[in-house]
N, C-alpha and C positions, 0 to 999 in steps of 0.2 A: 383580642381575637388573634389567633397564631396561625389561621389562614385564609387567604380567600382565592376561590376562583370561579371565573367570569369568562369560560373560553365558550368563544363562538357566540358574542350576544348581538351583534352588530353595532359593538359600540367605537364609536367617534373619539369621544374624550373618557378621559379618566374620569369615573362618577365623581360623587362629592361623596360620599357615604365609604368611599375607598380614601378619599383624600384626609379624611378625617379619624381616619382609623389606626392603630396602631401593629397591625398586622407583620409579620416576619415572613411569611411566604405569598407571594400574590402571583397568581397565574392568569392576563392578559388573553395570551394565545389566540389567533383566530379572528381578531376585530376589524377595525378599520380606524383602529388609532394612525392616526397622524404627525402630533408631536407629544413630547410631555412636559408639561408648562415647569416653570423655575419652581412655586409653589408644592411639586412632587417629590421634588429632593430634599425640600427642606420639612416638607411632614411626614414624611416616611423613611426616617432615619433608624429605624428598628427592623427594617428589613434586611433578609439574612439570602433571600432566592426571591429572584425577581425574573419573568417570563413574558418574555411578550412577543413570541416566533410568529410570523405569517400577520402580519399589522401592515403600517404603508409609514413606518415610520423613515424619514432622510438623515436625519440627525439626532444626537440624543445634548440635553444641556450641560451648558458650560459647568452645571454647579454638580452633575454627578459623583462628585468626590463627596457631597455630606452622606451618600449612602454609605459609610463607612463601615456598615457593620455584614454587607454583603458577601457572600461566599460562592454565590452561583448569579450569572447572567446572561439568559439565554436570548438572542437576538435575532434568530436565523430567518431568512425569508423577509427580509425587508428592504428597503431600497438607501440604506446607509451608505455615503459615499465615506463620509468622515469623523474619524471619531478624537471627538477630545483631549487634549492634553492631559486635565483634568483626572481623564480614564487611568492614568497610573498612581494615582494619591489612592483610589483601595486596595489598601493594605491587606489585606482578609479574604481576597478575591481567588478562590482556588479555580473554578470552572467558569470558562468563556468561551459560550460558542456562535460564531457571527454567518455562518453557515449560508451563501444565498442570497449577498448584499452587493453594495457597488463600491468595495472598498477601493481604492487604485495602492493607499499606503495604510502601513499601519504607526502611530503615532511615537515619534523617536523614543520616549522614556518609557514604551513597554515593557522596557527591562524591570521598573521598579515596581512591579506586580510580582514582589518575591514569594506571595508563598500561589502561586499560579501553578497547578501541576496539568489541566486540559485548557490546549486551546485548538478549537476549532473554525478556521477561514478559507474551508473550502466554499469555491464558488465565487472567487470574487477577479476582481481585476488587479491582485495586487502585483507590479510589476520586480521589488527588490524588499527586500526587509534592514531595518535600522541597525548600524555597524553595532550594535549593542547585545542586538538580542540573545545575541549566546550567555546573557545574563542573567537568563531566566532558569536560573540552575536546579527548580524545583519540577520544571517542565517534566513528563511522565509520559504525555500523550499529545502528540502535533498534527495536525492535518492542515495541509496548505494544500491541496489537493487540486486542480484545473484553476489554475491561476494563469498568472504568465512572467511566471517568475525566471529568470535570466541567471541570475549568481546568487549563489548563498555567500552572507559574512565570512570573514575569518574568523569570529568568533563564533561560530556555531559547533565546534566540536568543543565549546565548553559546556555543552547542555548532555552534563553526567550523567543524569538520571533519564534520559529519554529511553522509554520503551519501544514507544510505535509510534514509528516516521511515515506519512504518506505526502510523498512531492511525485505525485505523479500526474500524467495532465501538466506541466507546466515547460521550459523553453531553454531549461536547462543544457548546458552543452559539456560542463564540469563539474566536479564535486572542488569542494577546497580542499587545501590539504590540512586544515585542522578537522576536515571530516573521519580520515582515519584514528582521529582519539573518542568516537564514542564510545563508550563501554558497556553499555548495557541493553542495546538495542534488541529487543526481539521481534519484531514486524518490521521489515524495511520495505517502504514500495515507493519504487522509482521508473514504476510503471509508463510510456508515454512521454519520453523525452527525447533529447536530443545527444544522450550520454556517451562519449566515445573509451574513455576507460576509467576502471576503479582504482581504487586505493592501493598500490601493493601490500601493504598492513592494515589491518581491523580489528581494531580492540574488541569489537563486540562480535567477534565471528564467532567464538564459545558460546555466545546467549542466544545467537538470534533462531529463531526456531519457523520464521516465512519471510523469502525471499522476492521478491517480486519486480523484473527489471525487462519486461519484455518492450516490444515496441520502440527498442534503441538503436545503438550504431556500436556496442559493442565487436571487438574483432578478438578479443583474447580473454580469457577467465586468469584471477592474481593469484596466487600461491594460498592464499587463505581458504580459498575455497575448498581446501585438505584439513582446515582445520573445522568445521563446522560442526562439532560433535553432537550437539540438539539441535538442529537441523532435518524438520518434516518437510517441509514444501518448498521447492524450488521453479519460479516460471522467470525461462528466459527463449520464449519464442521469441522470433522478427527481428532477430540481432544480425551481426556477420560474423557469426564465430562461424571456421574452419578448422580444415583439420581434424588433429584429434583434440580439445580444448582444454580437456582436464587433467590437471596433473595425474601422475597416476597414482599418487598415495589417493585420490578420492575417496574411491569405494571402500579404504581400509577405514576412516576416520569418520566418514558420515554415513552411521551405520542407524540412525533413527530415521532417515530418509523413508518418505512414503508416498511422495507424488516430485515428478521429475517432469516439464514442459521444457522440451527442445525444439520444438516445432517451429518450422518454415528459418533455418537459418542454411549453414552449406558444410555441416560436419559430413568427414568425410569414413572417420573412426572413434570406436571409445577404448578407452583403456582396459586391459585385462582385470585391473581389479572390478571393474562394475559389476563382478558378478557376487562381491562380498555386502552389495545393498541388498543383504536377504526379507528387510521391512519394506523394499518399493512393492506398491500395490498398483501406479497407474506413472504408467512411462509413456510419452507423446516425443515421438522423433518423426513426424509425420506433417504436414501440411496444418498450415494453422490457420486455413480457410474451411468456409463452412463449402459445402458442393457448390451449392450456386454462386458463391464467390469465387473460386477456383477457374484460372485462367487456362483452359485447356492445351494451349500450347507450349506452354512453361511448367518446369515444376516449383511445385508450392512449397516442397519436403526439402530434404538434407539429401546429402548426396551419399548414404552409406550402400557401401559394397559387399561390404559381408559383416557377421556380428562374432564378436571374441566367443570360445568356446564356453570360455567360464558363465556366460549372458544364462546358460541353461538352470545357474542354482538360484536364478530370483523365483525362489516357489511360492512366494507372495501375489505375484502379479496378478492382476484381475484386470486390470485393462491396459492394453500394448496395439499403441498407434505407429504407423512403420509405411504409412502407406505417402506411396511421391517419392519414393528414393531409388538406387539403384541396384537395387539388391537382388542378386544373381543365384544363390547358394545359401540357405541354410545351417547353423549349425544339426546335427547328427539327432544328438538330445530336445533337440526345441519342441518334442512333443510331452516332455516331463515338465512342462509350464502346465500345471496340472491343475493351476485354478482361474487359467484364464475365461473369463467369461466375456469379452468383448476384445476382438483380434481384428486390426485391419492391416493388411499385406495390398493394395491395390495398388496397383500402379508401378509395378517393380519388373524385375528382368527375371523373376522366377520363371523356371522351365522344370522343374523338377520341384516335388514334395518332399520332403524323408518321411520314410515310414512311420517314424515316431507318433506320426499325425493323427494315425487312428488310435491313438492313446488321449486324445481331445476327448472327454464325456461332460464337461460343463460352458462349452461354447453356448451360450445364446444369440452371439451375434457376429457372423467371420467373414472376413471380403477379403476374396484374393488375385480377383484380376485386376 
């Protein structure tokens, strides 16, 4: 039998009819299993994916390693505090995801899960990871995600092949500096921390094509951020960038840019190139509270005073948030944003319109006090 599955049956224990079987895929899922007795590992050693998310299991056995011939082990939603040493003898093991447990650590020689390309630990309590783990050089896809993670290794910027990093959610106050040798990242989310500056170099600033670092203590943007050439999405609300922050090669080099969140920091200018991101479709330099969050006495926005003239070639745009700053004047042209269809200007020093305005015919939605 090359499968079985058994989600949501209300079961307790592993049957006997499963235990006796020689099955390669078994899907669990949904029960109210508990443990899985010594006997599991040692007769279902032909299993290749093995499933048992949303159980009540704490612990998995010491003899885990005879499932040798596993390649996927899904875990998630259970009440696992510890996982066995054990767990790095599968050799074979490419997806692991614990998703939803009570890990505090993860076991020192996870490094030797070499052909390991997903692992998934978001949700747990892990508070550091094993000086090792940048060993995991097949890694592909990482989610450590609400943890309460504190430092990454020195060795983490040996995990070459990482795609998509999410450490967001966790207690971070640094990155190391073997973080600047990733290469090939394209999803970084370091959403939710406690980050005060990046890398001045990023090997993976040519790959990564979404950014995600809002909710920081950032105060300054590194020189790479000019190099970002596949670069769609950028969100760096709720930082302390001032000033003007971007170099000004920006808008020359990240020309595939299509969403830009600046919201709620204390910019005060952008650079003259910003008007060469002719693919931005939705810019946010405006307050990164929802209304009834928004503290009426403060503002919630940046503090821009007026916008570069060049701002009038984004004829992309379709949504441009602006509202909570201090903006006084107009560019001339701002009514050749000719495919804006959601505009907020509230909350600014405007006193005057430019005419351009009534060149608007696809507004559906515009606030300007």
């Amino acid at each position: 039998m090359e499968e079985i599955c058994l989600k949501s049956q209300g079961l307790e224990d592993v049957p006997d009819s499963v235990m006796n079987s020689s099955c390669k895929n078994l899907d669990l899922d949904f029960n109210d299993i508990f443990t899985l007795p010594s006997t599991f590992c040692e007769n279902l050693t032909s299993l290749t994916i093995l499933s048992i998310n949303g159980n009540n299991l704490v612990t998995l056995p010491d003899n885990i390693c005879l499932l040798s011939e596993l390649h996927e082990l899904y875990l998630k939603e259970n009440y696992i505090a510890k996982l066995p040493e054990t767990l790095g003898e599968l050799k074979h093991l490419q997806e692991l995801n614990l998703i939803g447990n009570q890990l505090k650590q993860l076991p020192e020689n996870i490094h030797s899960l070499c052909q390991l390309v997903m692992l998934n630990v978001s949700e747990n309590i892990i508070e550091s990871l094993p000086i090792t783990f940048g060993n995991l050089e097949c890694l592909s896809y990482l989610n450590l995600s609400y943890n309460s993670i504190e430092y990454l290794p020195e060795s983490f910027g040996n995990l070459t092949n990482l795609k998509t990093l999410d450490l967001s959610s966790n207690s971070l106050m640094s990155l190391p500096d073997s973080f600047q040798n990733l290469p090939s990242l394209e999803i970084l989310n370091l959403n939710s921390n406690k980050i005060k500056t990046l890398p001045d170099t990023f090997l993976s600033s040519r790959t990564l094509q979404k950014l995600i670092i809002c909710q920081n203590q950032l105060s300054h943007i590194p020189p790479w951020f000019s190099e970002m050439e596949n670069i769609k999405e950028i969100y760096l609300s709720d930082n302390y960038l001032s000033k003007t922050p971007f170099p000004e090669e920006f808008g020359e080099k990240c020309l595939n840019l299509e969403l830009l969140d600046l919201s709620g920091n204390n910019i005060t200018g952008l650079p003259n190139s910003f008007g060469k991101l002719t693919n931005l479709s939705n810019l946010d330099l405006g307050s990164s509270f929802d209304e009834l969050e928004r503290n009426p006495l403060l503002s919630n926005g940046n503090e821009l005073v007026c916008l570069p003239d060049s701002f009038c070639n984004l004829k992309n745009l379709s949504k441009l948030e602006l509202d909570e700053n201090q903006i006084e004047i107009l560019p001339e042209e701002f009514g050749c944003l000719k495919n804006l269809t959601y505009l907020d200007l509230s909350k600014n020093k405007l006193k005057v319109l430019p005419e351009s305005f009534g060149h608007f015919e696809q507004l559906r939605s515009a606030y300007y006090l």
